[in-house]
Structure formats: structure tokens, C-alpha cells
N, CA, C and O of each residue as an XYZ file, in Angstrom:
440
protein
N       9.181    -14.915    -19.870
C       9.921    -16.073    -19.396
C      10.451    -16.837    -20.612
O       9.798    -17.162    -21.603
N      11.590    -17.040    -20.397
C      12.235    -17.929    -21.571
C      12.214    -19.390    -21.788
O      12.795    -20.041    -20.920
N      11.650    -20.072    -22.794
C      11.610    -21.484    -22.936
C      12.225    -22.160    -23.931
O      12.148    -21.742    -25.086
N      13.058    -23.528    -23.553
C      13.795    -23.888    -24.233
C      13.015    -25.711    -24.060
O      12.269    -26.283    -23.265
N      13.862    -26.101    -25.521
C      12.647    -27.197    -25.934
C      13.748    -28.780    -25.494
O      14.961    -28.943    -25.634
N      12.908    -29.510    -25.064
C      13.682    -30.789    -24.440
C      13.805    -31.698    -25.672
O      12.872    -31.844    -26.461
N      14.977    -32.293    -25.799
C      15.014    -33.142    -27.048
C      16.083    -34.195    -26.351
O      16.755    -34.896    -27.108
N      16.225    -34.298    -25.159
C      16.970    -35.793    -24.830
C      16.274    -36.752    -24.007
O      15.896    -36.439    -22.878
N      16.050    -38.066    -24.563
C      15.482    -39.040    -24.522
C      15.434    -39.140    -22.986
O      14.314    -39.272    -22.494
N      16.358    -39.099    -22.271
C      16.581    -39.054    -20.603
C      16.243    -37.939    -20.004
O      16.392    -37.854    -18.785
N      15.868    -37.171    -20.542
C      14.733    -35.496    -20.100
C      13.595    -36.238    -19.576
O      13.138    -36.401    -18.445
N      13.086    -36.879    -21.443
C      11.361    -37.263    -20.956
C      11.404    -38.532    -20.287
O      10.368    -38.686    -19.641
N      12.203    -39.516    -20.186
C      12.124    -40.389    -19.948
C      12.017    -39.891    -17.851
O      11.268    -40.191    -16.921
N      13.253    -39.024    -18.034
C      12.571    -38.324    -16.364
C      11.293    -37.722    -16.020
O      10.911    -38.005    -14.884
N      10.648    -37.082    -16.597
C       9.460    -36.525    -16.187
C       8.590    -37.394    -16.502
O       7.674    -37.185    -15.707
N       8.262    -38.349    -17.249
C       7.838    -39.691    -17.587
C       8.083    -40.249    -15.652
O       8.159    -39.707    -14.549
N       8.099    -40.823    -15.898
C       8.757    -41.312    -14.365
C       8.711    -41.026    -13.124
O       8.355    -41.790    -12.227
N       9.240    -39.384    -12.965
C       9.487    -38.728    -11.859
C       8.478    -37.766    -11.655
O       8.512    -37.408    -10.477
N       7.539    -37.156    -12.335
C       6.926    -35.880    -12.988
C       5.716    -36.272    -12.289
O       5.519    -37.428    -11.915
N       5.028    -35.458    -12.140
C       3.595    -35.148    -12.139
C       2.885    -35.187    -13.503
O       3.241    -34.552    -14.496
N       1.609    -36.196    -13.396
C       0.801    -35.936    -14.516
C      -0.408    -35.686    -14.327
O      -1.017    -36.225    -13.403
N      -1.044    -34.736    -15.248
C      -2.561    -34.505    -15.322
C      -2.927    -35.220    -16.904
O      -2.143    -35.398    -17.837
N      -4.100    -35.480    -16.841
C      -4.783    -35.971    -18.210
C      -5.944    -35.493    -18.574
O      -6.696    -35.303    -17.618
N      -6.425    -35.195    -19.736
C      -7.690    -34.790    -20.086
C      -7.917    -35.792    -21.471
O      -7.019    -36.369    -22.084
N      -9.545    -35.827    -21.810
C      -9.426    -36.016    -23.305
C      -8.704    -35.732    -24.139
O      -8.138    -36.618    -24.780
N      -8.430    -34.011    -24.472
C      -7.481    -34.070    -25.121
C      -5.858    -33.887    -24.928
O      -5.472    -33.408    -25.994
N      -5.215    -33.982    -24.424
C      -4.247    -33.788    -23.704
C      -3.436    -34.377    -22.612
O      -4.271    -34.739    -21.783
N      -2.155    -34.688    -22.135
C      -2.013    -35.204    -21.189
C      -0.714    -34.386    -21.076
O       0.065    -34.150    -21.999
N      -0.586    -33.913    -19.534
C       0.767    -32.765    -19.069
C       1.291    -33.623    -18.161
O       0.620    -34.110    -17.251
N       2.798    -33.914    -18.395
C       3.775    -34.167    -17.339
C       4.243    -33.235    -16.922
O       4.383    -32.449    -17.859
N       4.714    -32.677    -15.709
C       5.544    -31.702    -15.031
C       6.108    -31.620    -13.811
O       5.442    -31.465    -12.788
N       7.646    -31.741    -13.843
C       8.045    -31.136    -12.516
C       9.124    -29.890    -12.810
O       9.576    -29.426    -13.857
N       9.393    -29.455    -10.920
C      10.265    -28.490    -11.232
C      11.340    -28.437    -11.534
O      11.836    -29.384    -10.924
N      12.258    -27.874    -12.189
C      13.219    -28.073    -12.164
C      14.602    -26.616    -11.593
O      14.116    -25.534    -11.263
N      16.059    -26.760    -11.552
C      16.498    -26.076    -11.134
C      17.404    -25.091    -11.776
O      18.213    -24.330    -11.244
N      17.025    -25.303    -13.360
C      17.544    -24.790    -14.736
C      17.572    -23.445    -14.163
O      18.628    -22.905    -13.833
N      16.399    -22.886    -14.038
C      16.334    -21.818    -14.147
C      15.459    -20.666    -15.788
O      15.410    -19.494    -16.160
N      14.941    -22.072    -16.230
C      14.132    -21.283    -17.389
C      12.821    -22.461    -17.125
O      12.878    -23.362    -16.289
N      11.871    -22.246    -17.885
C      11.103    -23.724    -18.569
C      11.582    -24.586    -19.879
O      12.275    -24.144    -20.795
N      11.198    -25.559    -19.795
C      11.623    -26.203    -20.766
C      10.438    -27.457    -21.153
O       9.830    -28.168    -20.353
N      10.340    -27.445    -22.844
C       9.095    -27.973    -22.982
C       9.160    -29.036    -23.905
O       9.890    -28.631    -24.809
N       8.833    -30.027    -24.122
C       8.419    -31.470    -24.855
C       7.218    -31.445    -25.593
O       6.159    -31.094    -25.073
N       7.286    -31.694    -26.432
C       5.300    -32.140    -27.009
C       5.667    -33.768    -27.719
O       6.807    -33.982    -28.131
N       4.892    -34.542    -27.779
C       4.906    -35.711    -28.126
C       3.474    -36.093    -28.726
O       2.355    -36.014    -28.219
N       3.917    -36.554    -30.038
C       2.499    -36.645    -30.627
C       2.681    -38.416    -31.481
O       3.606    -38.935    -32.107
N       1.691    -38.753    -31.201
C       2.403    -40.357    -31.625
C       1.691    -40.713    -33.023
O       0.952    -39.856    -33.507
N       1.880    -41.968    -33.716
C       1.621    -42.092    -34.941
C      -0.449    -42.397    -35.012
O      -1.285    -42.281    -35.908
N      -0.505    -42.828    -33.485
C      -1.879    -43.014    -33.832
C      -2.409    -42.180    -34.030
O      -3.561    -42.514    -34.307
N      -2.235    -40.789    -34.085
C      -3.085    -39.256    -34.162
C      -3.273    -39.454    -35.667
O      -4.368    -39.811    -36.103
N      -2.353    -39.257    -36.373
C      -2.776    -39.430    -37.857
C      -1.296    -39.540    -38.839
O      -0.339    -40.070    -38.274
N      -1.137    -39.151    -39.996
C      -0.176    -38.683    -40.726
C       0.295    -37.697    -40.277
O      -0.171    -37.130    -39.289
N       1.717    -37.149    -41.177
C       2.581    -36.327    -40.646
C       2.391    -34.567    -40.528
O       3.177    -33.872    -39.886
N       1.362    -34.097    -41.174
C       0.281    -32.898    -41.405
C      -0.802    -32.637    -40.294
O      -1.297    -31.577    -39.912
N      -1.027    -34.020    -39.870
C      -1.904    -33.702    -38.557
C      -1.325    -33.785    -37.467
O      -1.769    -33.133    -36.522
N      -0.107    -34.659    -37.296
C       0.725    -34.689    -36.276
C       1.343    -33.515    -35.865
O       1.568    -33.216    -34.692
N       1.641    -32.794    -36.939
C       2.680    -31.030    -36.977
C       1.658    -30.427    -36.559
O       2.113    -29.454    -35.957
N       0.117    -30.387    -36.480
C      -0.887    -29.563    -36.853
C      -0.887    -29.377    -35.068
O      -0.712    -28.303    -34.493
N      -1.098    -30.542    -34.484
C      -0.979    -30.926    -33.202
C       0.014    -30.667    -32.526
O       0.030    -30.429    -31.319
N       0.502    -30.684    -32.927
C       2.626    -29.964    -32.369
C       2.260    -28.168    -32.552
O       2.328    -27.413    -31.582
N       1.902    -27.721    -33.861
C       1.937    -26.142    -33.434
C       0.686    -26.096    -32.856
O       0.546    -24.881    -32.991
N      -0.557    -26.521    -32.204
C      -1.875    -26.080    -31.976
C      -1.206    -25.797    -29.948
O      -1.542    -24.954    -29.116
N      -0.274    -26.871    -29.880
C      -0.071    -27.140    -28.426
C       0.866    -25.962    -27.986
O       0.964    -25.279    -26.967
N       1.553    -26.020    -29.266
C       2.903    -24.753    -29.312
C       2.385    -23.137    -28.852
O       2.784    -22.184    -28.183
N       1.171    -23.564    -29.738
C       0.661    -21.813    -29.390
C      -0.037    -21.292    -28.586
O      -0.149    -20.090    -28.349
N      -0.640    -22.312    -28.034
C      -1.364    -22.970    -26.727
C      -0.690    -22.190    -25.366
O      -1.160    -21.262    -24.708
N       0.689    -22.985    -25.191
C       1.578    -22.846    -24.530
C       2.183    -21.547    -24.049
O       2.604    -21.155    -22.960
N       2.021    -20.770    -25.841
C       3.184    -19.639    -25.736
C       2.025    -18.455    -25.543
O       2.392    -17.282    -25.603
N       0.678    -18.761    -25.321
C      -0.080    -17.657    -24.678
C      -0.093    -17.832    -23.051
O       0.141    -16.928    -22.249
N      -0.385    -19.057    -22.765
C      -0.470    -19.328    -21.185
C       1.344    -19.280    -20.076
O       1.509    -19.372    -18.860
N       2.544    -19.068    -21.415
C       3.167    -18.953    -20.338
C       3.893    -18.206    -19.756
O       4.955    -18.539    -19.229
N       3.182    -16.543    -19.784
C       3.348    -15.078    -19.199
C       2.679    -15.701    -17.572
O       3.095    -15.173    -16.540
N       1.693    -16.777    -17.507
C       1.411    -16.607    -16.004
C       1.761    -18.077    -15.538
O       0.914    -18.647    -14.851
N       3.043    -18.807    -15.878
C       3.748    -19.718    -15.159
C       4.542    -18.970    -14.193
O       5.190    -17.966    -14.489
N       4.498    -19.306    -13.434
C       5.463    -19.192    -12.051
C       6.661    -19.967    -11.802
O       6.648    -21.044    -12.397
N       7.358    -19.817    -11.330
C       8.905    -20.715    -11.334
C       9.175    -21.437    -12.757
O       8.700    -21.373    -13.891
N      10.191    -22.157    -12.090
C      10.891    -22.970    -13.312
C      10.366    -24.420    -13.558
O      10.340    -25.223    -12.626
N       9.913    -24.781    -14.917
C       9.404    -26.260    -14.849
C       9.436    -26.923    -16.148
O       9.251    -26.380    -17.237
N       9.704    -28.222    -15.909
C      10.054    -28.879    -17.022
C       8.501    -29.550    -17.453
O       7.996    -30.387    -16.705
N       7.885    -29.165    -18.561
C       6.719    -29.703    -19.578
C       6.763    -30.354    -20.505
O       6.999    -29.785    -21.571
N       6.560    -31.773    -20.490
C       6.114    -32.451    -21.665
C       4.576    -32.894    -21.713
O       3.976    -33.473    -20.808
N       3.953    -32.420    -23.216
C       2.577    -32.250    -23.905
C       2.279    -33.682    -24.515
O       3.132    -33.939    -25.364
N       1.662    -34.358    -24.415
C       1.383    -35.558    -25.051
C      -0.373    -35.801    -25.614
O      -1.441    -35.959    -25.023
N       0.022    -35.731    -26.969
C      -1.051    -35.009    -27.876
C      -2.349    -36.636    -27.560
O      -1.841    -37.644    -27.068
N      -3.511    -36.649    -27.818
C      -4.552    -37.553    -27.909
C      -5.431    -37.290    -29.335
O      -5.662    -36.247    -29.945
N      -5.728    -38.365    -29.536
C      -6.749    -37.766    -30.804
C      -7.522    -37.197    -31.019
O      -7.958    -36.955    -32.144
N      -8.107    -36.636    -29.516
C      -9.219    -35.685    -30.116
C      -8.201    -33.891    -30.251
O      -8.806    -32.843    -30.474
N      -6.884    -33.942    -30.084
C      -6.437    -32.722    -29.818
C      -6.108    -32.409    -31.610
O      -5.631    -31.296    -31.830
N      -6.290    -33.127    -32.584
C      -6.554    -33.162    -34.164
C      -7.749    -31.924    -34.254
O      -7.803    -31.138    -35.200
N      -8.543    -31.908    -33.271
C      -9.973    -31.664    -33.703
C     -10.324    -30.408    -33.584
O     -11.112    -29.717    -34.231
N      -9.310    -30.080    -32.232
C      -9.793    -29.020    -31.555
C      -8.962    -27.801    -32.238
O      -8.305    -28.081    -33.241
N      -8.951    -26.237    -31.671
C      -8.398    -24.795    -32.006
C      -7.372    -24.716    -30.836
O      -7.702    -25.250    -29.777
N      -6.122    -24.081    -30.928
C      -5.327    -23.194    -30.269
C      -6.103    -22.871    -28.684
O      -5.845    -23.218    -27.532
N      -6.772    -22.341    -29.082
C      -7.656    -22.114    -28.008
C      -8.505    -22.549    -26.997
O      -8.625    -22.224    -25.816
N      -9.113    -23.415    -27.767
C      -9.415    -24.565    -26.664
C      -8.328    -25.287    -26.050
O      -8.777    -25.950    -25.115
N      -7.252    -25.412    -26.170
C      -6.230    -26.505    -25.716
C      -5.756    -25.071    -24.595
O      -5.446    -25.161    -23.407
N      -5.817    -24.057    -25.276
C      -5.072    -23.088    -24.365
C      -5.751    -23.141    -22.655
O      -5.245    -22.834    -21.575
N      -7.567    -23.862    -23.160
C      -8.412    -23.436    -21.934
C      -7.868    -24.818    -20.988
O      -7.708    -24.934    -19.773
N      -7.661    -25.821    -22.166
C      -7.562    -27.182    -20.890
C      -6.355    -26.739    -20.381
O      -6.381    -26.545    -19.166
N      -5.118    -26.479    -21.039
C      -3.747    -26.353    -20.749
C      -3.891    -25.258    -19.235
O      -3.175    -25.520    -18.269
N      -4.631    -24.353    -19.194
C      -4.812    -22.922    -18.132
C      -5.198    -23.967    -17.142
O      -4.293    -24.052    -16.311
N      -6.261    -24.875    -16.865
C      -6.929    -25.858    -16.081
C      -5.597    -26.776    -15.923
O      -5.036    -26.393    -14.897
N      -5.052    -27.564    -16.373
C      -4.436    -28.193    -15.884
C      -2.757    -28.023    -14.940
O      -2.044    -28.776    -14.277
N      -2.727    -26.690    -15.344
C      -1.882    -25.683    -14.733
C      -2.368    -25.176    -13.817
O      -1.536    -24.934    -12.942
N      -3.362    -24.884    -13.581
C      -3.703    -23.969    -12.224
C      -3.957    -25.445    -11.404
O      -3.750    -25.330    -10.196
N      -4.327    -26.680    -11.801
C      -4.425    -27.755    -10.668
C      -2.960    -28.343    -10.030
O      -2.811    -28.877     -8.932
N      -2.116    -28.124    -10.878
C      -0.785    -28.313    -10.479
C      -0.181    -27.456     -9.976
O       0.995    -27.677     -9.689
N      -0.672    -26.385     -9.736
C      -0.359    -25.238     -8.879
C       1.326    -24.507     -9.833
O       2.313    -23.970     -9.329
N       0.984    -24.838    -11.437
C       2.067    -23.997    -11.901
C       1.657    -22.370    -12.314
O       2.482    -21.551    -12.720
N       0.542    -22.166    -12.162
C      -0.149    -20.933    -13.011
C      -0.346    -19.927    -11.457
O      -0.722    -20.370    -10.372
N       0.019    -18.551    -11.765
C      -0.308    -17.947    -10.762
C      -1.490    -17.265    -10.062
O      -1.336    -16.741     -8.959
């Protein structure tokens, strides 16, 4: 499945808004569907996480996260990732396990 990355302010500001959210400690997923016809994905990591090394660190941990869990997304949906401080702490992998959980409760995972 092909994913393309959201970078207009009125994207997130819609799924912000309009979207479905789940939250965890580390992590928080907005998502709805959309009628693109691909996925399309956001990560947002804010200044309280840390400097600009832990912030990126948190941007690819979610990135890779993502790009294992999303062979079993189903339809088309717009994702924005909104990083927390404990997601500094954690592996690829663990985020991959909350990310699988918070997808299968939103009924995006098949």
C-alpha cells in the first residue's frame, strides 16, 4: 500500500477536529477515512520531547513503526502520530506493538 506524507496545515488541522483519536502513554493516533485512495501520514513531535536529535529520533522510531504495521491496514486513511515523552524512551518496536493495538481498536488493521 502506498503512503504519502501530509504537510498542509488544513490536513491536520482536519483530522485534529474531525478524526478519531486513540491515546496511549506513549503515543497519540488521529484517524479518519479518507477518499484519496492511498494512506496518508503526519507525525508531530513537539518541542517538549526534547532537542532536535531526539525529536528526529521520535519521527523515525514512529516512521518505522508504521512502515512495518502498514501491509495489514485496510482501506484508505488519513494518520497523524503525535509523539509523548515517553516515546524518546522506547524501540521501533514497542511503538510498533502500541501502534498494532491502537489500530486494531479503530478497526483500521485487518
Amino acid at each position: 500500500m502506498s503512503t504519502v506524507t501530509l504537510n498542509r496545515n488544513c490536513d491536520f488541522k482536519r483530522l485534529y477536529y474531525k478524526g478519531k483519536s486513540y491515546t496511549n502513554p506513549a503515543l497519540v493516533v488521529y484517524l479518519k477515512p479518507n477518499g484519496a485512495g492511498i494512506c496518508r501520514i503526519g507525525i508531530t513531535v513537539s518541542k517538549k520531547i526534547g532537542n532536535a536529535v531526539e525529536r528526529n529520533r521520535c519521527k523515525r522510531i514512529i516512521r518505522a513503526a508504521y512502515r512495518n504495521v502498514s501491509p495489514l491496514i485496510k482501506g484508505n486513511w488519513d494518520f497523524i502520530f503525535v509523539s509523548r515523552t515517553k516515546t524518546k524512551y522506547l524501540k521501533s518496536t514497542d511503538i510498533e506493538k502500541i501502534l498494532t493495538e491502537i489500530l486494531q481498536k479503530a478497526g483500521a488493521v485487518k
